[in-house]
N, C-alpha and C positions, 0 to 999 in steps of 0.2 A: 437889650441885645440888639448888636446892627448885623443883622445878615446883608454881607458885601454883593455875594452872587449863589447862584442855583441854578445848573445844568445838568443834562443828562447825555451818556453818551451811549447809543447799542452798537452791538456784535450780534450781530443773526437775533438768538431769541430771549437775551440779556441785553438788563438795563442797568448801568453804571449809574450811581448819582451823584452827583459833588457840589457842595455848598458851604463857604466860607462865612466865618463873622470875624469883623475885627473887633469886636470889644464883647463879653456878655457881662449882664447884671442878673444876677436870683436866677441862670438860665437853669432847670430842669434837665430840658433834655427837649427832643423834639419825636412825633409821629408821623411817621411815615406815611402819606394815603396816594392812593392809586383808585380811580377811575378808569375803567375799561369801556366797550362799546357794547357789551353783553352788559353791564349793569348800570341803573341809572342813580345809584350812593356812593361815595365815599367810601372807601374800605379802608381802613388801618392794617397797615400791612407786617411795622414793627417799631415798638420803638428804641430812638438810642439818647443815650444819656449824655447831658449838656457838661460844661464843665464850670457850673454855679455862679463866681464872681470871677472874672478873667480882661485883663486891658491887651491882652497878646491876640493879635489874629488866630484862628482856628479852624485848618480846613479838616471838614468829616467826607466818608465816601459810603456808599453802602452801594452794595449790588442784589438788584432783583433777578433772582434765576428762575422764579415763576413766571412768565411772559410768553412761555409756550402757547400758541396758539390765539393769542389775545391781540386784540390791533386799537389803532388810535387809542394807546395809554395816555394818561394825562395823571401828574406826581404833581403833588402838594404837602410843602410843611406844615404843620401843626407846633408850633412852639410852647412850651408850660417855662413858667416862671414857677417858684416854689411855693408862692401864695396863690397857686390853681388857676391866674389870669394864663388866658393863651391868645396866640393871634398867628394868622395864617400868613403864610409866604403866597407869593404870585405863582399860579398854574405852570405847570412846563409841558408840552405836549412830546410823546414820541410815537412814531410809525413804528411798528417790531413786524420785520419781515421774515416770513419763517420760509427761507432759501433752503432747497435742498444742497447739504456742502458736499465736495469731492472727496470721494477715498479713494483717489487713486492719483499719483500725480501724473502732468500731461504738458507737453508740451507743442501748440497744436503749430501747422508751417504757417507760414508768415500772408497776410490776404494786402494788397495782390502781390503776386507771386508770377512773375516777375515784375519789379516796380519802377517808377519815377517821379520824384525821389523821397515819397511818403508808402509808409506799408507798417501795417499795424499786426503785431505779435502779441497771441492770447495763452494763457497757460494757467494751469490749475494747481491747486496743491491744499494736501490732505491735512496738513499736520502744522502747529507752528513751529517756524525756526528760522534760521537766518537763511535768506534766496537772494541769489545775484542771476542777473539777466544780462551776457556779455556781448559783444558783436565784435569779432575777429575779422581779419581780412583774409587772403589768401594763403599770404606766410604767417598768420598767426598770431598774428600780433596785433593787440588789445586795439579794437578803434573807437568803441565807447562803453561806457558801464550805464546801463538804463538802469537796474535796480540792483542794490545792494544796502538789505535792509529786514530788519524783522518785520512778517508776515506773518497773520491767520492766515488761518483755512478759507478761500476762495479760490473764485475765480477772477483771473485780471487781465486787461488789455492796455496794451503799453504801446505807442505812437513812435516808430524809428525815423527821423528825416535824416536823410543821406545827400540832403543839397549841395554839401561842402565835398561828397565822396566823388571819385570818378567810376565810369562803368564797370562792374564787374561781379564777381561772385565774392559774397560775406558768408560768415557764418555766425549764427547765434547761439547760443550756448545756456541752459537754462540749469541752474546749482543749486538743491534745498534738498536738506536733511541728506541722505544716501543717492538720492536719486539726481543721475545728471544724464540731459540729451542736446544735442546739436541739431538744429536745421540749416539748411544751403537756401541763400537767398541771393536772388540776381536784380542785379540795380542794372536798367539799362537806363540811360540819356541819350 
């Protein structure tokens, strides 16, 4: 078996896994282990089944949604061959930060207020779904698109420079799921 790669990606108190082979021979299947900072063994967390003899790359994913509460994880494969040899993949380390997230969405005014020609716009949101972050001008009309994009649930801070604009009043405009608000922001030079 040639395992290509092994990464982990988190979201708040979930840990994605993803690890590719491009070729396996007699693969098994592999065991999942996790190392936490409360324990000092290896745990087997689960396992998933290989796809035997195969010369096709094969990417697997599995997600850990037990991570609540646990820090400096550390994920290891366990590989079986079907003649019971196994051999281990390299360590992956991840931090699981358990953020309290927002239920409420928010869009907070623009620091500093009023600026030149940097001013950084913070805003929250509860729920996933597509958010666009707009900044209008006075008539209205679109002068840049900061964000326009699918979002979790956090909180974000997003950096306006207005070096190219001339003095005056903007507006920005925050859109995800139902919920949309406007704040008045003054660019002086």
């Amino acid at each position: 078996m040639e395992l290509t790669s092994f990464h982990a990606v988190k979201s708040r108190d979930v840990v994605t896994l993803y690890w590719r082979t491009e070729s396996e021979v007699a693969n098994r299947g592999f065991d999942i282990e996790r190392l936490h900072n409360d324990i000092s063994d290896w745990q087997k967390i689960i396992f998933v089944g290989g796809h035997g003899n195969n010369s096709e790359p094969i990417d697997y994913t599995y997600t850990d949604n037990h991570t609540k509460n646990l820090k400096n994880l550390k994920y290891r494969l366990k590989q079986y061959d079907y003649d019971g040899t196994f051999e281990y993949s390299e360590e992956i380390g991840v931090i699981v930060e358990n953020l309290a997230l927002p239920d409420t969405y928010e869009l907070k005014n623009n620091y500093p207020n009023p600026f030149n020609p940097i001013t950084t716009i913070s805003y929250q949101i509860p729920e996933n779904g597509l958010t666009k972050l707009i900044v209008y001008d006075m008539r209205g009309c679109e002068i840049a698109e900061l964000v326009n994009e699918q979002q979790i649930p956090g909180n974000y801070k997003i950096t306006f420079d207005a070096s190219e604009l001339g003095s005056g009043v903007y507006f920005c405009r925050l859109i995800s799921g139902n919920y949309m608000k406007t704040i008045k922001m003054l660019l002086v030079k």
